[in-house]
N, C-alpha and C positions, 0 to 999 in steps of 0.2 A: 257392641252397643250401638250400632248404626240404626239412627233413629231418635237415639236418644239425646236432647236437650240438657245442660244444668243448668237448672233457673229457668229453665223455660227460653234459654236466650243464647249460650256456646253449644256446638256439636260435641257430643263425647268426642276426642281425640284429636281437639282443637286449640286447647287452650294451655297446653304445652306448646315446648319446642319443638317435639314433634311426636306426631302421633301415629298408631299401624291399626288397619281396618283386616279382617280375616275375610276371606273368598274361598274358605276350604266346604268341602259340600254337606254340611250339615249346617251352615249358617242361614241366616236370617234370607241375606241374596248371597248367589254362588254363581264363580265362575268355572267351579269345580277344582280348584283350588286355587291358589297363590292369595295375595292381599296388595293392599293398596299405604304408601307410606304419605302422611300429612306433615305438610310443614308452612309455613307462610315466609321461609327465609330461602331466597330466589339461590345462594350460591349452594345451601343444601339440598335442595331439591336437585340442583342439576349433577351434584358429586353423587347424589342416590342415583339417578338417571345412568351415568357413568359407572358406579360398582354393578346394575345391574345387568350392562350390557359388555362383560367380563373386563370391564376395566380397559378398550382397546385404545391405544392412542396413535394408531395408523391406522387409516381408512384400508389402505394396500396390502401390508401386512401386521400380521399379529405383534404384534410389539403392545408391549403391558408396562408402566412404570408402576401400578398397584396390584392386588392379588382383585380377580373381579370374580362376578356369580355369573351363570347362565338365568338371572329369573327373569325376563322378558313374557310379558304377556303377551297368548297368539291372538292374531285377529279373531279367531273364532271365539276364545275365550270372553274378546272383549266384547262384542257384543251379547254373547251371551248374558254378561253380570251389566251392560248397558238396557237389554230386555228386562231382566229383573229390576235394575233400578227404574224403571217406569212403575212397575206392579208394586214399590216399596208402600205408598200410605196403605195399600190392600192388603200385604203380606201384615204389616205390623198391626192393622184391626185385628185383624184374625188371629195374631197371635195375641192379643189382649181379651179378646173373646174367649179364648182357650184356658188362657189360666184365669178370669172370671169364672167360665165355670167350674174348673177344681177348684178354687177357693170358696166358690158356696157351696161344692159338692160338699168338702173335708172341713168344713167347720163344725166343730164342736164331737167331730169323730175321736172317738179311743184310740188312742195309741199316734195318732197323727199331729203335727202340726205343719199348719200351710204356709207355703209360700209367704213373704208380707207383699202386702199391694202397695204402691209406690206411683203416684202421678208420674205421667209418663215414661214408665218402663217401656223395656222392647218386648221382655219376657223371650228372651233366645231358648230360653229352657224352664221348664217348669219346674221346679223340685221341694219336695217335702220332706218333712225330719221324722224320722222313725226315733224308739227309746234307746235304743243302740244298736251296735254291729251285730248282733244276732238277730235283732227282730227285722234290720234294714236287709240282711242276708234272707232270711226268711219272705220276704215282702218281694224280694226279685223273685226267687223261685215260683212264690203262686204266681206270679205275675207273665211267668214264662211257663206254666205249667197250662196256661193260657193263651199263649201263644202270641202274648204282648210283650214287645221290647225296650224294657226300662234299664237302668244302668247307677251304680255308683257315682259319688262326683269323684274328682281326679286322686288318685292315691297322691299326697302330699310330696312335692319332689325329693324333699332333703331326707323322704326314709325311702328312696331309693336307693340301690347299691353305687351309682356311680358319683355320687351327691354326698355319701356320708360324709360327717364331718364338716358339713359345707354350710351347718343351719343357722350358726353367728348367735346373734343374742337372745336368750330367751328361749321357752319351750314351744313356741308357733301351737298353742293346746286347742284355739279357735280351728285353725286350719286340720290338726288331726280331728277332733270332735264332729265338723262337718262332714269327713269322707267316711267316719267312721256309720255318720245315723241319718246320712242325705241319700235319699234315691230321686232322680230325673225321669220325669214320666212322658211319654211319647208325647211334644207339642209341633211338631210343623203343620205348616199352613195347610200341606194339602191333607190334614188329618180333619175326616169328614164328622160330622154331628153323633152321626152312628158308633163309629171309632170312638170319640170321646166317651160318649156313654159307657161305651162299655169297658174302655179302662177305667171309669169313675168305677163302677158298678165291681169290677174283680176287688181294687182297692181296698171299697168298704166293707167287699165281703172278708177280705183280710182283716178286715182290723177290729172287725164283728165277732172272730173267733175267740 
């Protein structure tokens, strides 16, 4: 959600105790992958600081009193996602321009409904609802039968195998419902006017049938 404001006034991922930004390479900005951890409380930031740099508490040698990560960001990495943070109000027009235009493409189409629009969204992903798992299955296929590459949202984790029995209260019927009739349609930034059109254009001729 980098980018995004609530109320027009906190940063998504700020107004907790602490918040995590993704840098994996299909985001908004990338460093090609890792992410960034937010907190405004100075002794957690520095105990993050420390599990990331494997927990060492000898400079000399390894000596660990905690279990630590290797996730340290390389210099190259950092600038990288430092060049992108320059280019963010330009990435995030663009990707508002993008899902403007599917939503005026896919309004009042059969079988679709759009995305909703939302002052200032980031729109990380553009994604519309098909009438269920067969039409949304049906809708990748032409879609790939074209040589565009569109995708499901996340298969729900608790009807994974390692997750069973993990799902707690409640049937979660929102979260199956959406991966069951959601498909994500190609929005990054560097996807040209041309590109757009023509993912609109496969679309409507899907839902035309």
């Amino acid at each position: 959600a980098i980018g995004v404001r609530y109320k027009n006034h906190l940063h998504a991922g700020t107004w907790g105790h602490i918040g995590v930004l993704s840098f994996n390479g299909n985001k908004t900005i990338t460093c090609g992958g890792g992410g960034m951890v937010l907190t405004g409380d100075v002794a957690d930031a520095r105990y993050a600081r420390y599990l990331s740099t494997q927990a060492r508490d000898d400079l000399r040698e390894y000596y660990h009193e905690d279990v630590g990560y290797n996730y340290r960001m390389t210099s190259l990495q950092a600038a990288v996602g430092l060049a992108q943070l320059e280019q963010l109000p330009m990435f995030l027009e663009r990707k508002r321009a993008i899902a403007r235009g599917y939503h005026e493409a896919f309004a009042g189409v059969p079988r679709l409904t759009p995305m909703p629009q939302q002052e200032g969204a980031a729109y990380w992903l553009y994604t519309i609802l098909t009438p269920d798992r067969e039409q949304r299955d049906s809708l990748l296929a032409a879609l790939e039968d074209e040589g565009i590459e569109a995708r499901s949202l996340w298969r729900p984790i608790h009807t994974l195998p390692p997750y069973e029995g993990c799902q707690g209260a409640g049937p979660l019927e929102t979260a199956v419902t959406l991966y069951e009739r959601a498909v994500s349609l190609p929005s990054s930034v560097g996807l040209s006017e041309g590109d757009l059109a023509r993912c609109i254009q496969a679309v409507r001729a899907w839902a035309g049938r």
